[in-house]
SEKETOR-921985 format. One line per 2 residues: number of its first residue (from 1); their letters; for each residue x, y, z of C-alpha. Coordinates in steps of 0.1 Angstrom, whole numbers, plus 2048, in hexadecimal, padded with zeros to 3 digits. Example, Ala and Ser with C-alpha at 12.3 -4.5 7.8 and 13.67 -1.06 7.14 Angstrom:
2
1> as> 87B 7D3 84E  889 7F5 847
END
This chain:
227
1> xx> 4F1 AE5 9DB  4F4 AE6 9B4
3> xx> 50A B04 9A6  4F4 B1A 995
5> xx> 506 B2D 96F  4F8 B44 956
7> xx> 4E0 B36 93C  4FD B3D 91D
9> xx> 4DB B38 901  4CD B54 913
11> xx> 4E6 B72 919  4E0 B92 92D
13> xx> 4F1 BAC 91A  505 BB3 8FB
15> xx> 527 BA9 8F0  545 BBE 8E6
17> xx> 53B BBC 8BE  517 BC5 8C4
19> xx> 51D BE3 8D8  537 BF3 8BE
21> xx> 523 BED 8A4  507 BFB 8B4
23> xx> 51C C19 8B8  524 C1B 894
25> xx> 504 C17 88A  4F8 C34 8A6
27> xx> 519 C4D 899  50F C47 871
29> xx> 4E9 C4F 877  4F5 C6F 887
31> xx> 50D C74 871  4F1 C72 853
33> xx> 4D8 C87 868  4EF CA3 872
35> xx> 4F6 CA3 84A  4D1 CA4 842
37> xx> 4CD CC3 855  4EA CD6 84B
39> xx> 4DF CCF 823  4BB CD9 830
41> xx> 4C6 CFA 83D  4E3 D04 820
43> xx> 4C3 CFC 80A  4AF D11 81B
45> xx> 4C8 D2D 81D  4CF D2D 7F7
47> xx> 4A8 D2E 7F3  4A5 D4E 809
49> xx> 4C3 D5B 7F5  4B1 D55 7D4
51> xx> 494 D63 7DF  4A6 D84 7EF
53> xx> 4B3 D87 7CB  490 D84 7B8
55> xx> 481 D9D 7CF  49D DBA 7CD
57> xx> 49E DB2 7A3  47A DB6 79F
59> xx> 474 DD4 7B7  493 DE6 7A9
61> xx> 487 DDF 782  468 DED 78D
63> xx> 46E E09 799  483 E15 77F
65> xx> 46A E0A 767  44E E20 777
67> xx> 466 E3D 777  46F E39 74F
69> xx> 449 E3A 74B  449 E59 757
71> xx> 465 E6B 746  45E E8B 733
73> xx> 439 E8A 740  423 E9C 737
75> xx> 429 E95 713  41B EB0 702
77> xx> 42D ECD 71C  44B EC1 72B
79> xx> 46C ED4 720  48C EC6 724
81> xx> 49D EAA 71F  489 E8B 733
83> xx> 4A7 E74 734  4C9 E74 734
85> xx> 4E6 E5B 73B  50B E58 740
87> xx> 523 E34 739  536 E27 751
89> xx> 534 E42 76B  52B E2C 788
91> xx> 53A E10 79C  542 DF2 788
93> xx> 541 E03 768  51D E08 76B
95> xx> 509 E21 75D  4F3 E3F 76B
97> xx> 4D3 E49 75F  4C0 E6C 762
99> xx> 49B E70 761  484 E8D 75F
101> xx> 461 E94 763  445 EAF 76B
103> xx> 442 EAD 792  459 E93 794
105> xx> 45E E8C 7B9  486 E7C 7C5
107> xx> 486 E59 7D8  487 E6C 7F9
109> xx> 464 E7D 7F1  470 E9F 7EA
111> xx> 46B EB2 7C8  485 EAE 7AE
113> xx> 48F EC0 78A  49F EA1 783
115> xx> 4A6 E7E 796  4C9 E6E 791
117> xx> 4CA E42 793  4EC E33 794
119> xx> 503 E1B 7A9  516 E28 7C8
121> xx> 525 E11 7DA  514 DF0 7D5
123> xx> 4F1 E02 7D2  4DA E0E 7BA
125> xx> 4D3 E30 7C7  4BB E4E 7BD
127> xx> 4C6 E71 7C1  4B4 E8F 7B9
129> xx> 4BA EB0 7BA  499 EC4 7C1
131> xx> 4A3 ECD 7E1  4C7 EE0 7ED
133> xx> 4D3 EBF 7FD  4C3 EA3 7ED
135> xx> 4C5 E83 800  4CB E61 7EC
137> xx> 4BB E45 7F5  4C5 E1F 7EA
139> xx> 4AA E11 7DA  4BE DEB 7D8
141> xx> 4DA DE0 7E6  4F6 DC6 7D9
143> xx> 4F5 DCF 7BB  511 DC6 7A6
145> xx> 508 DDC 783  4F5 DF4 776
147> xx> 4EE DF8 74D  4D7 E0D 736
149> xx> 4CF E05 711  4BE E1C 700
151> xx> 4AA E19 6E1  4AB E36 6C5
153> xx> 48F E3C 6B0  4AD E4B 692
155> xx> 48F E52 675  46E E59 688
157> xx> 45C E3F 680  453 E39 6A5
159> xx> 469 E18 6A7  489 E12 6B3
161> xx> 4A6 E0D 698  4C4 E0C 6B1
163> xx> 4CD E04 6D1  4E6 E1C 6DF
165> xx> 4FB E1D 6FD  4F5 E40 711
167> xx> 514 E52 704  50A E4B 6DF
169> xx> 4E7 E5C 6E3  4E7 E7C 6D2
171> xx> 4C5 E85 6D5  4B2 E77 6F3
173> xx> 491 E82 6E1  497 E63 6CC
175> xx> 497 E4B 6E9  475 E35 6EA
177> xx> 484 E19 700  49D E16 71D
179> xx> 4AA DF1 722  4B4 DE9 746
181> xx> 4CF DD5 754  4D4 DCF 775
183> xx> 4EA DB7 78A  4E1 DAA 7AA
185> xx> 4FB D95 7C6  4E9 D82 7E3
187> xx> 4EE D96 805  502 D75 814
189> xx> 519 D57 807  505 D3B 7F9
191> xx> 512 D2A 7DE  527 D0B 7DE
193> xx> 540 D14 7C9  554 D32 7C0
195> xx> 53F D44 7A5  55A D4C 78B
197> xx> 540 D55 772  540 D75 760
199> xx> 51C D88 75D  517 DA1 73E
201> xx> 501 DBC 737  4FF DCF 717
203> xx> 521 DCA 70D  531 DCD 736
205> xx> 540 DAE 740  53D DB0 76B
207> xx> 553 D94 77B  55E D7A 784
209> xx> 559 D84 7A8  566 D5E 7B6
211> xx> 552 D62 7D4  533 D4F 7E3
213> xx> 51B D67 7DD  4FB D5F 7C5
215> xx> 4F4 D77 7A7  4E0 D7D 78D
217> xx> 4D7 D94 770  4B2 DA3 76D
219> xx> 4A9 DB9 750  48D DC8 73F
221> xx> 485 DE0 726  46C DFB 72E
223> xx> 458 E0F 710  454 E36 716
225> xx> 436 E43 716  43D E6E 710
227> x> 458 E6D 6FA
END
């Protein structure tokens, strides 16, 4: 009876070599993969971010642009004086800013004399006092600073000659435009690297902060219409 032994030109299974490299070949895929999705979502977080930033910046500016529209309305009745501003009276060196109005209403709903925009504790917040206990509301949050720039109108010509910080205005019947600065932080970590930059709004430097936190400055400038 002849021996029978494995056909060697025709093996059943792997060898040593094969099998680790196999393995390597398995770990670095992984490896690459798990990489792909951790960019993918750190991409997708700083996106959200971003867009979290845009949002608050453009609904703050725009509410305190509809606001300054209304100061000193109605133009050819209102008494008083339709704004008024203070330097460096809030956190951060930032600035507060008063506005007034015929039936001016606070951000709570209730009437005001007078509504009262400035940063408390990380947050732009309205106050008015129409009521005995007015309650503030925040109208953005993470916000880093807070500047007004007013333009003066010095020889009645109806255009500005001067832009003027609030302390320097000595007649607020001059004003004809109000520059805004505001600047935002992201609500969570989401840069790479430490942001040791400093941000500066009319003349305030805010910063550096050396966190991980995304910012950015939005400003406008916002024409009155009653004064």
């Amino acid at each position: 009876m002849r021996a029978s032994f494995p056909d060697r030109h025709h093996p059943t299974g792997f060898t040593l070599v094969e099998t680790l490299v196999s393995i390597a070949l398995g770990a670095t895929i992984l490896l690459a993969t798990t990489q792909l999705f951790v960019d993918g979502r750190e991409s997708f977080q700083v996106q959200q971010q971003w867009l979290s930033l845009h949002e608050q910046g453009r609904h703050a500016l725009q509410f305190l642009t509809t606001e300054l529209r209304r100061a000193g309305y109605p133009a050819g009745s209102f008494s008083g004086t339709a704004l008024s501003a203070t330097n460096n009276s809030g956190d951060n060196r930032s600035d507060s800013l008063t506005i007034r109005y015929q039936g001016a209403h606070d951000c709570a709903g209730s009437s005001a004399r007078s509504i009262l925009y400035a940063l408390v504790d990380h947050s732009l917040r309205c106050d008015g006092n129409g009521g005995a206990s007015p309650t503030p509301q925040t109208l953005s949050s993470q916000v880093g600073g807070l500047q007004f720039r007013f333009g003066a109108d010095l020889d009645g010509d109806r255009s500005v000659d001067r832009y003027l910080d609030g302390d320097q205005v000595a007649d607020w019947g001059q004003i004809r435009t109000v520059d805004i600065g505001l600047l935002l932080q992201s609500d969570q970590p989401a840069r790479q690297q430490e942001d040791s930059n400093r941000y500066e709004i009319f003349g305030v430097t805010h910063g550096p902060y050396n966190d991980y936190r995304l910012r950015k400055i939005y400003r406008t400038t916002v024409q009155l219409r009653n004064q």
